[in-house]
C-alpha positions as CSV (number, residue, x, y, z in Angstrom):
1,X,0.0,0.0,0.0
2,X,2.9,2.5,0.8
3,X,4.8,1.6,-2.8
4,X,0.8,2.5,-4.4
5,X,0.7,5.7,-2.4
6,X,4.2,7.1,-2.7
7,X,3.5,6.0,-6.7
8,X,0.1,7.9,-6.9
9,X,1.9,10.9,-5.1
10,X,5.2,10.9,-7.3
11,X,3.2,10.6,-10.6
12,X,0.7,13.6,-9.5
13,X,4.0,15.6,-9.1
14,X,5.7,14.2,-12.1
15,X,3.2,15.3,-14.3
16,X,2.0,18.6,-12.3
17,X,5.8,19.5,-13.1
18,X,5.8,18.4,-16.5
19,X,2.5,20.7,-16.8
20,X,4.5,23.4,-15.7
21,X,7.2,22.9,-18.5
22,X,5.0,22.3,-21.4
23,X,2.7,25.6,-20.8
24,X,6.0,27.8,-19.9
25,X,8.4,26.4,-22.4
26,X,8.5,26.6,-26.1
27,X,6.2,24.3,-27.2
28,X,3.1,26.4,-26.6
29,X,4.6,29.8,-27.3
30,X,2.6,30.7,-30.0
31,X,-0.7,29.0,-28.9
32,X,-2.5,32.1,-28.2
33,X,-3.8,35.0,-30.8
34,X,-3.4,38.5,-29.8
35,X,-5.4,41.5,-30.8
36,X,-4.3,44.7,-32.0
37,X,-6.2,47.1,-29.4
38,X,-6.6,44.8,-26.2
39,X,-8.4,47.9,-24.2
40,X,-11.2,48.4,-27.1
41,X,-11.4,44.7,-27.1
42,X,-11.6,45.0,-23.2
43,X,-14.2,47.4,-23.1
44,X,-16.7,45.9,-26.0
45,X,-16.4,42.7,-23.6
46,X,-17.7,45.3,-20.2
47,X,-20.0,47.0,-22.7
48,X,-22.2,43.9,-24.0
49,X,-21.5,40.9,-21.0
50,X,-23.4,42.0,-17.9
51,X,-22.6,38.6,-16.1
52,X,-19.3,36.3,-16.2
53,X,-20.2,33.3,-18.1
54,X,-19.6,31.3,-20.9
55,X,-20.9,32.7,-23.9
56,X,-21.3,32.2,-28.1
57,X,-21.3,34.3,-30.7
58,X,-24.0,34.7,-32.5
59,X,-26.4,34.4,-30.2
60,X,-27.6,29.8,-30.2
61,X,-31.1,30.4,-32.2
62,X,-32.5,27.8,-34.4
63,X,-33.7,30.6,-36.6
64,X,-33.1,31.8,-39.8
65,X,-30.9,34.9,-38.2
66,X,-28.8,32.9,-36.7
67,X,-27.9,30.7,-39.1
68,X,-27.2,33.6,-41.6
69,X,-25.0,35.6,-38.8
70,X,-23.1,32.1,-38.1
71,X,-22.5,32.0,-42.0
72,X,-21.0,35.7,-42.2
73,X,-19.0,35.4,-38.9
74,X,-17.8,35.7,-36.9
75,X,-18.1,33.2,-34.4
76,X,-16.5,32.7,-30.7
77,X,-16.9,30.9,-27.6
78,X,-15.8,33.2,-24.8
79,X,-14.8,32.6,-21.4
80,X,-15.7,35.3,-19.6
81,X,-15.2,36.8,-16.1
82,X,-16.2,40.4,-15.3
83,X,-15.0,40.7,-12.0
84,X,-11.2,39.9,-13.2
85,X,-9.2,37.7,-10.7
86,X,-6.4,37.9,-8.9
87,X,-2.9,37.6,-10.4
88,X,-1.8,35.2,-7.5
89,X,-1.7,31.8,-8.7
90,X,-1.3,30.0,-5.7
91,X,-5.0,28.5,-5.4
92,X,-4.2,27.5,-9.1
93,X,-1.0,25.8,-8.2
94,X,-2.6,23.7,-5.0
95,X,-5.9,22.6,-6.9
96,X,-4.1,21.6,-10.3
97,X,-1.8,19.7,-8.4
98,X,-4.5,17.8,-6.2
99,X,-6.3,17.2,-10.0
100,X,-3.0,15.4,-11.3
101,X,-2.8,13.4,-7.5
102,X,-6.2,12.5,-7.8
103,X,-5.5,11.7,-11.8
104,X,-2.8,9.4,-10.9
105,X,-5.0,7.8,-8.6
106,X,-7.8,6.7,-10.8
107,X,-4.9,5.6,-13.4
108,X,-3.3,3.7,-10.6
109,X,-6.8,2.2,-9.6
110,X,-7.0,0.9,-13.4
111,X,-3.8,-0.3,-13.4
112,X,-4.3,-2.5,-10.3
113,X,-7.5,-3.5,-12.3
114,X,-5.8,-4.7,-15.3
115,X,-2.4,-5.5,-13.5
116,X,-2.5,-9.4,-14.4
117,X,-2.7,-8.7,-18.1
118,X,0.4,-6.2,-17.7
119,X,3.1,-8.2,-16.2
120,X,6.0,-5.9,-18.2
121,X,6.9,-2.5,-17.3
122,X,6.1,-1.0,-20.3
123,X,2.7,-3.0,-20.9
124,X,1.6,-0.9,-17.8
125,X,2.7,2.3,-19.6
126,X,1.1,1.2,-23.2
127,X,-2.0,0.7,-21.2
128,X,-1.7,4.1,-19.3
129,X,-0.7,5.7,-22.8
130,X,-4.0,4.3,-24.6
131,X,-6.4,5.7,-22.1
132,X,-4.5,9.2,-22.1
133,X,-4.7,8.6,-25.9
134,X,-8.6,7.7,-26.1
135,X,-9.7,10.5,-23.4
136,X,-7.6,13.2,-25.1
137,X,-8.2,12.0,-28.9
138,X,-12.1,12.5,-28.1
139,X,-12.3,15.5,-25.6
140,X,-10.3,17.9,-27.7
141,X,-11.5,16.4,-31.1
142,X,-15.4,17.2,-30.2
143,X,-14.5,20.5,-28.9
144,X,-12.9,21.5,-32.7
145,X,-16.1,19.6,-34.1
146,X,-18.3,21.1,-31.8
147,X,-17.1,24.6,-30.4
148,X,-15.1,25.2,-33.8
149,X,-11.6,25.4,-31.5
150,X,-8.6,26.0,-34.0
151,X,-6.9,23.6,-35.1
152,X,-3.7,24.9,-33.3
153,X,-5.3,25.1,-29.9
154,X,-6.7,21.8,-30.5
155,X,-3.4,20.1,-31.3
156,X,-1.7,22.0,-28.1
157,X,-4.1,20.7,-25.9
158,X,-4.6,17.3,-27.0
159,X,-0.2,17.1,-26.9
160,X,-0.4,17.9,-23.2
161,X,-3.3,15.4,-21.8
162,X,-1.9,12.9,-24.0
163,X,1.7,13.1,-22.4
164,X,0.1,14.0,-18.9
165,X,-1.0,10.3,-18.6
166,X,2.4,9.2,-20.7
167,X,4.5,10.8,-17.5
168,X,2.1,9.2,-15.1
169,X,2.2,6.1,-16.5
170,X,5.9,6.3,-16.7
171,X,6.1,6.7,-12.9
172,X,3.3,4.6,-11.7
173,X,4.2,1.9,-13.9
174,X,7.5,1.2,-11.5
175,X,5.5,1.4,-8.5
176,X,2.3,-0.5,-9.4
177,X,3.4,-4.1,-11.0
178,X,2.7,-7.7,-9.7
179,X,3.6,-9.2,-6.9
């Protein structure tokens, strides 16, 4: 039990680290857009949101004004909060790094699952690869299909769940095997 708990707790920080490289380092660099005039951009935001929200452009009718507006464009899905937030990122920090403990834990609970069917090491990573693979494949594919999210963004985010559950099953592979 301690090997599954020091594993669960190693591949949380593993891949909470590895988080930290991928979004800071070079590989996502030019993941985000800017715009040319960020306070007229700002203040069109303050002027025609009243409430933070998630919101799309045009408004979601069924009607015949809608569908011609979603044909001219443009179109967005904005994440929206009024109010601002603080700058400090330390609430961040703790609850994404309990998200990748507790994600190491249900990976580690599967593997224990399927552990006599993954006798070799990197069986147990293969296995902790393919359900990184199918979770990201499918949540970031239906958002581009769904929500229209560029293809850039798309690719960016997919790369880092993918390789979340590659580090974690890289760890927790050496710490949960059989007996």
């Amino acid at each position: 039990m301690k090997k599954f708990i020091l594993g669960v707790i190693l591949a949380g920080l593993t891949s909470f680290f590895w988080g930290a490289f991928y979004w800071m380092g070079p590989i996502t660099a030019n993941t985000f857009k800017t715009q040319e005039d960020d306070s007229a951009l700002r203040q069109a935001l303050l002027d025609n949101m009243r409430e933070s929200g998630t919101y799309y452009v045009p408004n979601t009718g069924n009607n015949e004004e809608s569908m011609k507006l979603m044909e001219q464009g443009p179109v967005a899905l904005i994440h929206f909060i009024r109010e601002g937030r603080s700058d400090n990122m330390a609430p961040s920090i703790v609850l994404g790094l309990l998200l990748n403990i507790f994600t190491a834990l249900i990976i580690a609970l599967l593997l224990k699952i399927a552990l006599n069917k993954l006798n070799r090491y990197n069986r147990r990573i293969g296995f902790v690869a393919l359900i990184g693979f199918v979770a990201a494949f499918y949540t970031h594919m239906s958002s581009a299909i769904w929500w229209y999210h560029a293809a850039t963004w798309t690719i960016i985010q997919f790369l880092y769940d993918f390789t979340v559950y590659v580090v974690s099953g890289l760890v927790l592979a050496a710490f949960i095997k059989p007996e």
